[in-house]
Legacy VTK file of the C-alpha trace (Angstrom):
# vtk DataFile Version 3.0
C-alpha trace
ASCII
DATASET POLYDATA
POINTS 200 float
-17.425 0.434 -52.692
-20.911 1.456 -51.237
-19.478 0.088 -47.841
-15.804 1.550 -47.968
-16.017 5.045 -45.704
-15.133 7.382 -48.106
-13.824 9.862 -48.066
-12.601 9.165 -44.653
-13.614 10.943 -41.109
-14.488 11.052 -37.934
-17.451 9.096 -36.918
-17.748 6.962 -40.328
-17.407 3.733 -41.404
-13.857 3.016 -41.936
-12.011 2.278 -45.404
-11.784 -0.885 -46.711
-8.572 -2.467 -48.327
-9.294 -6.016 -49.974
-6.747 -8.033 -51.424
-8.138 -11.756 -52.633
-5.093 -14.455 -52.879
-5.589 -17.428 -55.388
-5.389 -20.813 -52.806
-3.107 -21.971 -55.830
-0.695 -19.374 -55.503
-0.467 -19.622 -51.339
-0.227 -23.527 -51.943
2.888 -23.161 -53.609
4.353 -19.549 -53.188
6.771 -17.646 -55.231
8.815 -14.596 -55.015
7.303 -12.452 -55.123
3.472 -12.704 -53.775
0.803 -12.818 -56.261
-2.807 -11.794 -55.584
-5.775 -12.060 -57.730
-7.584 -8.612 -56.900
-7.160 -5.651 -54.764
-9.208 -2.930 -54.063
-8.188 0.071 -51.565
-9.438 3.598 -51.627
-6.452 4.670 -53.445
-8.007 3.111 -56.666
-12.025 3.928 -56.229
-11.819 6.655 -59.358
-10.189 3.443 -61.718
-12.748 1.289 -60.698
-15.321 4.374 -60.951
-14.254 4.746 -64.515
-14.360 1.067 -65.182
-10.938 -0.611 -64.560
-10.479 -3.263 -62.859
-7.365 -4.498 -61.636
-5.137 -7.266 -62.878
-3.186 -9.902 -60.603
-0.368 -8.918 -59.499
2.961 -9.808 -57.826
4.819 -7.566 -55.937
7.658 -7.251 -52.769
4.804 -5.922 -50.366
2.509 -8.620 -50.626
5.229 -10.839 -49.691
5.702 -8.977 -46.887
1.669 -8.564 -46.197
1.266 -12.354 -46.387
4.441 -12.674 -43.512
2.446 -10.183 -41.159
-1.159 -11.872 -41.598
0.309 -15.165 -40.715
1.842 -13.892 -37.911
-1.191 -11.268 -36.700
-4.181 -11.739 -38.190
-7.366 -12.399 -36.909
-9.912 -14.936 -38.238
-13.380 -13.323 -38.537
-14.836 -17.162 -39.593
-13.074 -19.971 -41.261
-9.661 -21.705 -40.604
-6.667 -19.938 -38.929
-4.103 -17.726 -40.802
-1.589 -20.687 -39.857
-3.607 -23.561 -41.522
-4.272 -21.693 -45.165
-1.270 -18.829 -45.220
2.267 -20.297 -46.077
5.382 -19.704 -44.090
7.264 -16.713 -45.297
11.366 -17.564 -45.418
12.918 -14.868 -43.875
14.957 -14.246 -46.662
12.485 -13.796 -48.799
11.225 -11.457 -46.395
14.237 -9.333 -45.775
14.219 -9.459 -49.408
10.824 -8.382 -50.077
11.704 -4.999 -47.625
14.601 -4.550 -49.400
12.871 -4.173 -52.964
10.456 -2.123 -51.306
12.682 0.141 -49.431
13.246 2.679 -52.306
9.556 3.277 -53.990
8.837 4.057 -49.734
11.613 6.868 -49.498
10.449 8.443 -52.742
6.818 8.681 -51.743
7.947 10.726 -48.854
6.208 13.638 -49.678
2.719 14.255 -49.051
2.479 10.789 -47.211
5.115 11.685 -44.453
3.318 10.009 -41.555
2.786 6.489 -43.858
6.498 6.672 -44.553
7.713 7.252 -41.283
6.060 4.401 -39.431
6.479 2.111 -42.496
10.540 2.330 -42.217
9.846 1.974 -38.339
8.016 -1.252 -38.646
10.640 -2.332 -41.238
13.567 -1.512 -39.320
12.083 -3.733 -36.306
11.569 -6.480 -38.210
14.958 -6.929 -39.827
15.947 -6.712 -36.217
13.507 -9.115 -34.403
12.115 -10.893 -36.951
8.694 -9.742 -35.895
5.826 -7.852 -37.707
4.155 -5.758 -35.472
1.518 -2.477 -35.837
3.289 0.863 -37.069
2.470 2.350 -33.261
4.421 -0.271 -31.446
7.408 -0.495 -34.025
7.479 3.553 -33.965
7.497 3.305 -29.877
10.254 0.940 -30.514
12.092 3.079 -32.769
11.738 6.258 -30.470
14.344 4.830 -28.186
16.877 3.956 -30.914
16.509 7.567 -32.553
18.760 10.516 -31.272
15.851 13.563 -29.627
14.819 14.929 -32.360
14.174 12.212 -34.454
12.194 10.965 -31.717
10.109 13.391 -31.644
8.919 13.316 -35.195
8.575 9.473 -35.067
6.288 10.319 -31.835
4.512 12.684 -33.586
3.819 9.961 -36.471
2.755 7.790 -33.833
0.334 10.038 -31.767
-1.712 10.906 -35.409
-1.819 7.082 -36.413
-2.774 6.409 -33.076
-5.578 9.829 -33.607
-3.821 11.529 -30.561
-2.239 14.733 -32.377
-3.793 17.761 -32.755
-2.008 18.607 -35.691
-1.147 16.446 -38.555
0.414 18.443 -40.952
4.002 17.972 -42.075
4.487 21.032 -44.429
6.613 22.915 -42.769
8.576 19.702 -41.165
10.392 18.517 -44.101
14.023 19.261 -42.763
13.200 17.255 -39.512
11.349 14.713 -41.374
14.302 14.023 -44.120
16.635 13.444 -41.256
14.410 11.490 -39.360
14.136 9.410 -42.716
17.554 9.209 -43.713
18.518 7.933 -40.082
16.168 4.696 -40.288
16.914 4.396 -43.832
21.083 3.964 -42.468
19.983 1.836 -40.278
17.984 -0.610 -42.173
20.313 -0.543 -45.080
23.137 -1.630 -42.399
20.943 -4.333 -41.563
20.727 -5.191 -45.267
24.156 -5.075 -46.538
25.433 -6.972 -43.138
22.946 -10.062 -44.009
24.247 -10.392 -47.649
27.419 -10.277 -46.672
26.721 -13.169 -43.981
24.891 -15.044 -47.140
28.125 -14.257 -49.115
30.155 -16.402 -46.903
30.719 -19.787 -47.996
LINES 1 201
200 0 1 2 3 4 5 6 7 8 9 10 11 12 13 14 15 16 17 18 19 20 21 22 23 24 25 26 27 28 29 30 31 32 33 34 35 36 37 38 39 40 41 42 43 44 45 46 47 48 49 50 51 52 53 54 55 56 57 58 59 60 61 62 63 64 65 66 67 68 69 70 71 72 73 74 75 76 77 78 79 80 81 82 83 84 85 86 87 88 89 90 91 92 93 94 95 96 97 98 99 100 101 102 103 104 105 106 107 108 109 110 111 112 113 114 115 116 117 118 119 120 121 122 123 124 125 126 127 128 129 130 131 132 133 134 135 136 137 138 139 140 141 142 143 144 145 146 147 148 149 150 151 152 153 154 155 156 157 158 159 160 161 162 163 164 165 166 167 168 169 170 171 172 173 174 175 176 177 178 179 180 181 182 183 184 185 186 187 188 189 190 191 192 193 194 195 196 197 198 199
């Protein structure tokens, strides 16, 4: 906690997010992922007031321990391939599935978050791939009619630290569409792949 930038800004050390996996639990994975500990900014006042958090299994790691296998980088030690197990993609499709609706109803107040989470979901149930939120929101920009575009862009350019202006209040109409249309189409993508597991 004394090196986690908080609260975050410009020109300070940047927010740490720690999640500590049992070697057990990645030797012989369930559904869903379990990890040991976390810490993220989001829970300094718990831990400030003496909580500490309990292992837990949950959709999103399953889908976090997909993305490090595929992404991460080794700062020492072995390779995300040698210690992180494969991820089916069912389980993963799954995993984006069960997260899908807890994402749409944090909408508000974490607009930009939302937007390039569905983005990076909605390329992955395409490609298979896990890739950063500002290359699966340049990804989605060309799928999206204009003005959906526009909003994922402007997601993009604040991730990325290009926008001037951040603020969503007064974007919520734009914003809802813009959500609804990637929800469509990753639900599409959903439905279509149970029906293909349906088959006999």
């Amino acid at each position: 906690m004394k090196i986690s930038g908080y609260p975050a800004a410009l020109d300070t050390p940047r927010p740490l997010e720690v999640i500590i996996f049992n070697e057990d639990d990645l030797a012989e994975p369930g559904y869903p992922a379990r990890s040991a500990f976390i810490y993220g900014e989001w829970l300094r006042k718990k831990f400030e007031a003496g909580e500490v958090p309990q292992p837990v299994a949950d959709p999103e790691l399953t889908v976090l321990l997909a993305q490090a296998r595929q992404n991460a980088k080794t700062l020492f030690g072995q390779e995300p391939t040698e210690i992180l197990p494969v991820i089916p993609a069912e389980d993963l499709r799954r995993a984006i599935g069960e997260a899908l609706p807890a994402l749409i109803n944090s909408l508000e107040g974490d607009e930009r978050n939302v937007l390039l989470t569905l983005a990076r979901m909605w390329l992955t149930l395409t490609t298979g791939q896990i890739v950063p939120k500002d290359v699966a929101a340049e990804w989605a920009i060309s799928r999206l009619p204009a003005e959906s575009s526009a909003t994922i862009a402007l997601a993009r350019a604040a991730y990325l630290g290009l926008a001037t202006n951040d603020d969503w209040t007064n974007q919520g109409a734009r914003t809802r569409q813009t959500v609804s249309q990637i929800h469509r189409s990753i639900s599409e993508i959903l439905e279509r792949d149970d029906l293909r597991d349906a088959v006999p």
